[in-house]
N, C-alpha and C positions, 0 to 999 in steps of 0.2 A: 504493500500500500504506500510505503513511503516513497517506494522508490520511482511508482506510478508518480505520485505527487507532482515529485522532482521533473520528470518529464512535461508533465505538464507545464508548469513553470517553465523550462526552456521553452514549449514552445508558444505559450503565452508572450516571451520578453521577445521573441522575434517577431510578434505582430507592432504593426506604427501607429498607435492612439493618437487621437485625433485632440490636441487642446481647445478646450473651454472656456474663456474668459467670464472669470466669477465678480460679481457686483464687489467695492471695495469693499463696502459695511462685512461681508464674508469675512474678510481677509481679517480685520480688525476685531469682532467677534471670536474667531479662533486663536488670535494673537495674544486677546486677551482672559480669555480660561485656562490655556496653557499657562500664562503667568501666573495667574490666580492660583488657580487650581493644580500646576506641579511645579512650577520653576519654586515660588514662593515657599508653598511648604517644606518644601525638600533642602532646602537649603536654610531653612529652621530649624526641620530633624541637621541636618549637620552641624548646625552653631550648638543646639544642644550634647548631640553626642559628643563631640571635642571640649563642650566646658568638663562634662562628665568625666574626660580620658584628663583632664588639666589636673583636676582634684585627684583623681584617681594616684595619677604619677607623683604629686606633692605628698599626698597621705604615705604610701609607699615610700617614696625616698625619704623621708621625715622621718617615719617609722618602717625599717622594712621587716618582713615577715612572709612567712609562706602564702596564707590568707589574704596577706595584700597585694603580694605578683600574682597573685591569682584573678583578684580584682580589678588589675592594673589591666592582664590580657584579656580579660571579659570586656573592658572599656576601650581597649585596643581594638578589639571584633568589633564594638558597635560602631564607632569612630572609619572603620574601614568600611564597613557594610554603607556607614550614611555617604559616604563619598564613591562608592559606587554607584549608588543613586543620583549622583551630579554629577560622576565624572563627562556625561555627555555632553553638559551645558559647557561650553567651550568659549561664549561670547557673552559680555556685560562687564559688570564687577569681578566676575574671575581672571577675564582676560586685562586686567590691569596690573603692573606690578609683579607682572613674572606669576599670579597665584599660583597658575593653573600649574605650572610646573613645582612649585615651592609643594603645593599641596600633596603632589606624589609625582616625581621623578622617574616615568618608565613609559617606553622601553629604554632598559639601558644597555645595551649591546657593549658598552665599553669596560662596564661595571667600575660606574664613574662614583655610586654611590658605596660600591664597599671600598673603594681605596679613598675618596678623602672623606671616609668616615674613620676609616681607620686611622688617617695621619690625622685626623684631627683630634681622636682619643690619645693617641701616643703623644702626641704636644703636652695637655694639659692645660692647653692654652684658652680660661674662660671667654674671653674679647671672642675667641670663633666662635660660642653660644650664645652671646649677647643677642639681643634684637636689633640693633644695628648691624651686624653684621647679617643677620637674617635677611633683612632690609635691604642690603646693599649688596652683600657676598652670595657664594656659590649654593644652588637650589636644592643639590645631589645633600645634602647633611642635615636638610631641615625639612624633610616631610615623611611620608606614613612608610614611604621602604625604609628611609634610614633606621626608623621606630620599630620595625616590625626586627631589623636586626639586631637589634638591641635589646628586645623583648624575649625573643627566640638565639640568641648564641646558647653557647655549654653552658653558661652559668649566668644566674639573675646579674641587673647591671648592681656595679656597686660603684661606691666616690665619684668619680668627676663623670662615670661615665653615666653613674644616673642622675646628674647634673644635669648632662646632654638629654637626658629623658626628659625632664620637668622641663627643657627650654625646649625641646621640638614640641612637648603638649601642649605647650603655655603658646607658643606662636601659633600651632595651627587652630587653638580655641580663638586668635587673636583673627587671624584671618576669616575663618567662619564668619564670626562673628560679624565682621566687614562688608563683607559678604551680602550675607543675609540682610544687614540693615543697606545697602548700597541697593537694593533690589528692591524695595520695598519703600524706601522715602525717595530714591532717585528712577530706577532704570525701568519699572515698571511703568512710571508714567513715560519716560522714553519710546518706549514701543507702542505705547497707548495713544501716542500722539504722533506716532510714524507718518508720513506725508507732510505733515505740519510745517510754517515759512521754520528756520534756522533751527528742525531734528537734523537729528545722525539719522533717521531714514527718510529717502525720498519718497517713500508709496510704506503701504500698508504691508504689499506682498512683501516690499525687501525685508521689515521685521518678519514674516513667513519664512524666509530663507531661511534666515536663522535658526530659526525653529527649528526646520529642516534637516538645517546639518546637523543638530543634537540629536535627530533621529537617527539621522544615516549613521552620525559617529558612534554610536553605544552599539550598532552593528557592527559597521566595519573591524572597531577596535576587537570584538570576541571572535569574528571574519583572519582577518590578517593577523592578526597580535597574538590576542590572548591564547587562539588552538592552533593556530598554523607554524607559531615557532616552537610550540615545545612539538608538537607531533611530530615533523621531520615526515620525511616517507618511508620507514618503519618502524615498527618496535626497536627496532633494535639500534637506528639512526635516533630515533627519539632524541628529547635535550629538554627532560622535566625543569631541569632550574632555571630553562628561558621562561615558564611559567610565572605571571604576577601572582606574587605574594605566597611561595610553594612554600619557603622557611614554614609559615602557619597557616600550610594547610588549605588557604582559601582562596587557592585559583579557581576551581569551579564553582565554588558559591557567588564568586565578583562573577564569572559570566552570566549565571543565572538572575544576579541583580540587576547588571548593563542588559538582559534580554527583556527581564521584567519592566526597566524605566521607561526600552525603548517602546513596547507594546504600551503602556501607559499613557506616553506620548501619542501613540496611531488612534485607541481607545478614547482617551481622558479617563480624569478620574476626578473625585469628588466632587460629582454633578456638574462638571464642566466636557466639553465639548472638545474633541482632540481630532486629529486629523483624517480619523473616519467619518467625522460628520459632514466636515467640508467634501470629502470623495462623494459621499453617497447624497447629499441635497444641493450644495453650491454647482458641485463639476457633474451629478448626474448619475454619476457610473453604482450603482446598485453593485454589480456583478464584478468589481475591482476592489471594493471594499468589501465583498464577502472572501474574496482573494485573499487579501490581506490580515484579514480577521485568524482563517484556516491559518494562513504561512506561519503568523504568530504561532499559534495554538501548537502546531506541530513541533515545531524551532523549539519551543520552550517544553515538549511534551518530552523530547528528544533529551535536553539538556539536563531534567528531573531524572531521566532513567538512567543517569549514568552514579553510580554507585558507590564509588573509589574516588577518594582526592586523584585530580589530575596528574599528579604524581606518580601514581601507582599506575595508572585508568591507562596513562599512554604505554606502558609495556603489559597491559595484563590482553592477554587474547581478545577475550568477549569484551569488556568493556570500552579497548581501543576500535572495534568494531563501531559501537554508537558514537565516538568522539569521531570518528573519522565520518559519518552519516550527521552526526550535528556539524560540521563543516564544512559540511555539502550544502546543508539547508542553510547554516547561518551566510554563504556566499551566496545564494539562488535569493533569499529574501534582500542582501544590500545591491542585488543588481535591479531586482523587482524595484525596492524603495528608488534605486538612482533612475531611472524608467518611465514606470507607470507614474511613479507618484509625483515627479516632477512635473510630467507632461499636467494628470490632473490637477497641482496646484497650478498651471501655467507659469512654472519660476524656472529658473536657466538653469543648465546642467554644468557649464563649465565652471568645477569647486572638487575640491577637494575637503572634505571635512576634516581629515586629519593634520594637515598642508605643517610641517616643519614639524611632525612628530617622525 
């Protein structure tokens, strides 16, 4: 059945859809429940779960104890899980000030974050933890891989090095936090007021783009990234550690998150309107947005059934079987999204969402 699917899809993305030009009020309407209703809250749950991981790391470094690295990596998981949920949003208040990279630094192909994390423990040198330097210096030491290294080596962090813990908490509760309120008192009405004389957007659709590409990105990235470097072309070529976040365990839970945000964004959620509404009433197509609804459905049915941290999943027989059939589907659905859905929004194809990652 899946593999029917699949077929299908090919030869769906070979047919040429005809665009639809959608009233602007459309465009502005979805513009703004997407904000409402996910950019906004999700990047609340993240300001929250990072003050959570801030206190967590103080209490612990203050007092450390078994019960508290326990607490500390519990606040680490939420802290990661809420920024999987945003890693898509790519443009606003994250893309200012370097966030998006400061807030997690990957792919790192150079393994830029284990050597000047490591030269910068062997220093001793507090001015590299500072917020100024956060501020100013290298992004590879202050965000969730650095932390996740530091959480998960052989032994809990101790002295300076759980220093460095409390100052990557403490910054990325500070960014969060940024964030969140830069979305909400500023960039919200931004998009809201898209075509308006002296916005950053000239039409309604260009805030649509945008949208857009956080959709495509939270694909592409589980597409290209996240399954296709550790899988390699076999078991045995595999390269588990190119996985994000394999130290603890949660590469396949981040893909399942990045599939979850993306479908949330095609769907909506919390009574707002997402960019199945506009397919199926602005642009018309009934039978594209039931398309789209299944792709999801499948992608993410696909994604639940695999069993085994990625880790294990890419050298174990059966399991690398569905990683490599979720791979299939997660590239068939970012060609569909780059495709049909452009065409139905009537917004340009020439983008990259990922562009300098």
């Amino acid at each position: 059945m899946r593999f029917r699917f699949l077929a299908f899809l090919a030869a769906l993305l070979a047919v040429s859809p005809v665009a639809l030009a959608a009233d602007p009020a459309a465009y502005r309407q979805l513009n703004s429940d997407l904000v409402t209703h996910h950019v906004i809250p999700r990047y609340a749950a993240l300001a929250e779960a990072t003050r959570r991981l801030d206190e967590a790391a103080r209490a612990y470094c203050g007092t450390p104890s078994d019960a508290g690295f326990a607490r500390l990596r519990d606040a680490y998981a939420g802290a990661s899980d809420a920024w999987q949920s945003v890693q898509h949003l790519r443009f606003g208040p994250v893309d200012l000030f370097m966030r998006q990279q400061r807030f997690a630094m990957w792919p790192d192909p150079r393994n830029t974050v284990g050597r000047q994390l490591g030269e910068m423990l062997k220093s001793g040198d507090r001015d590299r933890i500072s917020q100024k330097s956060f501020d100013t210096g290298s992004v590879a030491v202050q965000g969730l891989p650095a932390l996740e290294r530091l959480l998960y080596d052989e032994t809990p962090p101790n002295g300076f090095a759980c220093e460095a813990v409390t100052a990557i908490a403490g910054n990325l509760a500070g960014m969060a936090t940024d964030v969140a309120r830069g979305w909400r008192e500023d960039y919200a009405r931004t998009v809201g007021q898209a075509g308006e004389a002296g916005n950053h957007y000239q039409s309604a659709s260009e805030a649509t783009l945008d949208l857009f590409k956080s959709l495509h990105a939270a694909v592409e990235l589980v597409a290209d990234h996240k399954l296709a470097r550790p899988l390699g072309g076999s078991a045995r070529d595999s390269r588990p550690q190119l996985g994000e976040a394999w130290r603890s365990g949660r590469s396949m839970e981040n893909i399942r998150l990045n599939l979850r945000a993306a479908q949330a964004l095609y769907l909506g959620e919390g009574g707002g309107q997402g960019f199945g509404d506009f397919v199926r009433d602005a642009a018309g197509d009934k039978k594209l947005d039931d398309l789209f609804r299944r792709a999801f459905r499948q992608t993410i049915a696909t994604a639940d059934s695999v069993s085994l941290p990625l880790k294990e999943a890419v050298k174990d027989e059966k399991e690398r079987v569905k990683l490599v059939q979720l791979a299939k589907e997660a590239m068939a659905l970012k060609q569909l999204l780059a495709t049909r859905l452009t065409t139905a929004l009537d917004i340009p194809l020439g983008f990259n969402a990922l562009d300098g990652d």
